[in-house]
C-alpha positions as CSV (number, residue, x, y, z in Angstrom):
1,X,0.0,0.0,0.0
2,X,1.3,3.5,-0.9
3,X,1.7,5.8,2.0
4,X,0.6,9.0,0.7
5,X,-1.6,11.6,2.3
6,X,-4.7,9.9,1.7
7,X,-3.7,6.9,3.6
8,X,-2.2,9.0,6.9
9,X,-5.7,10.8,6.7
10,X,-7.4,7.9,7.1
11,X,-5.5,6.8,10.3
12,X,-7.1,6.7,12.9
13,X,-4.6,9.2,15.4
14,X,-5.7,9.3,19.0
15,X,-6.9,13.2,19.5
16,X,-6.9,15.3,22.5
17,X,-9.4,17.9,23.9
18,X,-8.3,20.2,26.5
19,X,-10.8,23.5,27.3
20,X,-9.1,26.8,26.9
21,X,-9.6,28.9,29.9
22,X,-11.7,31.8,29.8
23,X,-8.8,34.3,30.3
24,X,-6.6,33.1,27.5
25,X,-9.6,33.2,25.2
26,X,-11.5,30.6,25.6
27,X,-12.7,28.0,24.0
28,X,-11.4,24.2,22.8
29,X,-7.8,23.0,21.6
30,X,-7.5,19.8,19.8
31,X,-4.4,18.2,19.3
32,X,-2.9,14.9,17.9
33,X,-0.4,14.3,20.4
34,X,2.1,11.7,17.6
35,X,2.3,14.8,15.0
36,X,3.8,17.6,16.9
37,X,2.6,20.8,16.6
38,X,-0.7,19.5,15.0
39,X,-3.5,22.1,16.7
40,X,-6.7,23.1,16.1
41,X,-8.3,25.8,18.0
42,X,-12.6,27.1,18.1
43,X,-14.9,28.0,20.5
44,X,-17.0,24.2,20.5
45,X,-15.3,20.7,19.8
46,X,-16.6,20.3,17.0
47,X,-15.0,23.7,15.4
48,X,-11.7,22.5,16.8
49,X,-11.6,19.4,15.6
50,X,-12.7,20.7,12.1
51,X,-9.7,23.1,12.4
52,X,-7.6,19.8,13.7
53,X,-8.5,18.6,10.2
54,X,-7.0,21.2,7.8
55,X,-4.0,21.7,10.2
56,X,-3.3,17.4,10.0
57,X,-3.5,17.8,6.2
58,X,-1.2,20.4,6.0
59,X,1.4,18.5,9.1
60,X,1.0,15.9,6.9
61,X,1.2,17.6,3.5
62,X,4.7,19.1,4.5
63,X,6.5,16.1,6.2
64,X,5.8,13.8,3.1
65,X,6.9,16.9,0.5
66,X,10.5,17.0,3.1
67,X,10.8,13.7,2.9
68,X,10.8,13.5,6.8
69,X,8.8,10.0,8.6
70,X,5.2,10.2,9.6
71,X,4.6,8.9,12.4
72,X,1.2,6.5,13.0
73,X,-0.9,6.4,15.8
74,X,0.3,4.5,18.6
75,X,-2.4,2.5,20.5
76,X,-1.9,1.8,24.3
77,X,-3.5,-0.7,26.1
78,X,-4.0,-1.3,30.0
79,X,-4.2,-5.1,30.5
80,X,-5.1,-5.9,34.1
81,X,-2.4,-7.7,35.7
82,X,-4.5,-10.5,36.4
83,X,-4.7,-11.9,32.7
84,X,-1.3,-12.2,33.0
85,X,-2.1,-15.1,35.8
86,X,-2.3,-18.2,32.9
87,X,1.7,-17.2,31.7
88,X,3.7,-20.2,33.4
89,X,7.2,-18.7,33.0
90,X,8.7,-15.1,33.5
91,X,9.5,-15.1,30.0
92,X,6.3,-15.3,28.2
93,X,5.2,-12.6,30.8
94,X,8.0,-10.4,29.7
95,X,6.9,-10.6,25.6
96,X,4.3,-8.2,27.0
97,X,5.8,-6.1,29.2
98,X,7.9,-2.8,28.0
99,X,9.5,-0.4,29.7
């Protein structure tokens, strides 16, 4: 599969919401945390994340024109410790386990 802006688009990139406080304006700021600096700013979510949008294409846009890696989301998961109970030996637990 070609990697070209079409198929980072479609990724599906964790996004954060954070409020703005009133004395700085007010307001949303959405951000995808793996494409640093990529911010989108309005006064609802839904405005931010539209503004999220344009400013992903154009993160996006100018890292695969400078040649420079993309990153893709990264997913975490939080496996309760107990699943880990059926692993026999400390090295099958440690396959799963990164620092």
């Amino acid at each position: 599969m070609k990697k070209d802006i079409n198929y980072y688009m479609n990724l599906k990139y964790p996004i954060k919401i954070t409020p703005i406080p009133e004395e700085e304006g007010y307001g949303y700021c959405a951000e995808i945390p793996e494409l640093y600096g990529c911010l989108g700013d309005g006064e609802t979510v839904e405005e931010s994340l539209k503004n999220l949008e344009d400013v992903k294409w154009t993160t996006i846009e100018l890292l695969l024109e400078k040649k420079k890696p993309v990153p893709e989301p990264i997913i975490h998961l939080e496996i309760p410790y107990s699943a880990f109970s059926v692993l026999k030996e400390k090295e099958q637990i440690e396959r799963f386990i990164t620092v």
